[in-house]
C-alpha positions in Angstrom: 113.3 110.3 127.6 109.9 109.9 129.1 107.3 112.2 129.1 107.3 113.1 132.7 110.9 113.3 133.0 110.5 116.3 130.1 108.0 118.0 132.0 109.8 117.7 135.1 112.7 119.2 133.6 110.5 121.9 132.2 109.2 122.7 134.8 112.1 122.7 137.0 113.9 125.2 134.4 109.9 127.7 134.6 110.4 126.9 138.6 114.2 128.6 137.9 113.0 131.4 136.1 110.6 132.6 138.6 113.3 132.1 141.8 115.1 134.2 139.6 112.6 137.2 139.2 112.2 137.3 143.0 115.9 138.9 142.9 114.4 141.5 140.5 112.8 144.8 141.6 111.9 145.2 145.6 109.9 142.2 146.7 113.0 139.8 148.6 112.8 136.9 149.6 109.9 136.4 151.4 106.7 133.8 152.3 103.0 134.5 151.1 101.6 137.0 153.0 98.8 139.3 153.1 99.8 142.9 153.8 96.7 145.0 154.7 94.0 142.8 152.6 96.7 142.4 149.7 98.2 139.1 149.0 101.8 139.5 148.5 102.8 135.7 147.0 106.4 135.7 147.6 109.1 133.9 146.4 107.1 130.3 146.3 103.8 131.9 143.9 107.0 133.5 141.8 108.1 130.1 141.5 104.8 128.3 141.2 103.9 130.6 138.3 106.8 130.5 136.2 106.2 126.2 136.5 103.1 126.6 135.1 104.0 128.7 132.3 106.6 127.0 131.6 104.7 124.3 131.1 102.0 125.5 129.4 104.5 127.4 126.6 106.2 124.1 126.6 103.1 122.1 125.6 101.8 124.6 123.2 105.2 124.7 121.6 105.4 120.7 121.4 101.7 119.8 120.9 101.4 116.2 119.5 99.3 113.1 119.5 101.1 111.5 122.6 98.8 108.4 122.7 97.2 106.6 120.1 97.9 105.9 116.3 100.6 107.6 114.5 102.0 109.0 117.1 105.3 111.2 116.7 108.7 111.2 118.8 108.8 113.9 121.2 111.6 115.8 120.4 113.8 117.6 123.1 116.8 120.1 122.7 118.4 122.9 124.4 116.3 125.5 123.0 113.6 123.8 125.2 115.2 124.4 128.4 115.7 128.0 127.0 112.7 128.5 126.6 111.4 127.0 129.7 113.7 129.8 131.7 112.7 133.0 130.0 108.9 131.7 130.1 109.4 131.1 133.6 110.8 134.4 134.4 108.5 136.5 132.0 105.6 134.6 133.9 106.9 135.4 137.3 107.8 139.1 136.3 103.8 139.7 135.0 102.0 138.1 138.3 104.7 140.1 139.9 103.2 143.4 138.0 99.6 142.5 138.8 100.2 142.0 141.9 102.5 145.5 142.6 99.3 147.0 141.2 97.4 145.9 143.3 99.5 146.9 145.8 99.6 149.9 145.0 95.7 150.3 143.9 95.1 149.9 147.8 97.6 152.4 149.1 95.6 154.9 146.4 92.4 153.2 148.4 93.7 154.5 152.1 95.4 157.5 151.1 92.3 159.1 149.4 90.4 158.3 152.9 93.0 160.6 154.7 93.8 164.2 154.9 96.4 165.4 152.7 100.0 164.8 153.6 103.1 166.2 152.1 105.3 164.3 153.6 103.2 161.2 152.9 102.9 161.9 149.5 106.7 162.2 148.8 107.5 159.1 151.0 104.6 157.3 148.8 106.0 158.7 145.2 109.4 157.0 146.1 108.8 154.2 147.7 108.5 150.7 146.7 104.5 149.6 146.0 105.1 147.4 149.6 106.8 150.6 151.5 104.0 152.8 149.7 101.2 150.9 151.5 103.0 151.2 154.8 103.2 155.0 154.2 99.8 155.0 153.8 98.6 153.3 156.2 100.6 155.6 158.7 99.1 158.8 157.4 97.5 160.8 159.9 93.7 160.3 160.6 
């Protein structure tokens, strides 16, 4: 197979990985957005970061001379495509993480501005990091 055709299907399998971890946790299904000065990436950053790790594991994993003398057959197996889906999804599940914490390093940001809230606090402590920041931006003044 050609090289490109590899990669495509590498990345295709990262690009499956990260649709996948969208169905994980609370985020949905949902377009890039920013929520109160946070940008929430959605299902398409999920996506566009497990391409790109897929790719990049894939590379690491299968770094040879392509061009020039002595240059090896590029081997391809099922393992790859394996690979390519749980590297796809572990990349999508950590820029999912940094971005929850960021999430919810803002709604610590607004809430400290406000007056104390019991019922705030509760809603916020079991909430979602996206419902969280809602909460706190509804807190009284």
């Amino acid at each position: 197979m050609d090289l490109l055709c590899l990669a495509f299907v590498v990345g295709f399998c990262g690009a499956a990985g990260g649709f996948v971890n969208v169905f994980i946790g609370d985020n949905g299904l949902h377009l890039p957005r920013v929520d109160h000065g946070v940008l929430l990436p959605g299902f398409l950053g999920n996506v566009f970061i497990g391409t790109l790790a897929a790719l990049g594991s894939w590379g690491a994993a299968k770094a040879v001379v392509i061009y020039g003398a002595g240059a090896p057959t590029l081997t391809f197996s099922t393992g790859d495509i394996a690979n390519a889906l749980i590297i796809g999804f572990g990349g999508a599940k950590w820029f999912k993480s940094e971005t929850e914490k960021s999430v919810l390093q803002e709604t610590a940001a607004i809430a400290a501005r406000k007056p104390a809230d019991a019922d705030a606090a509760m809603t916020i402590a079991r909430a979602t990091p996206a419902q969280a920041l809602a909460a706190a931006v509804q807190m009284q003044h």
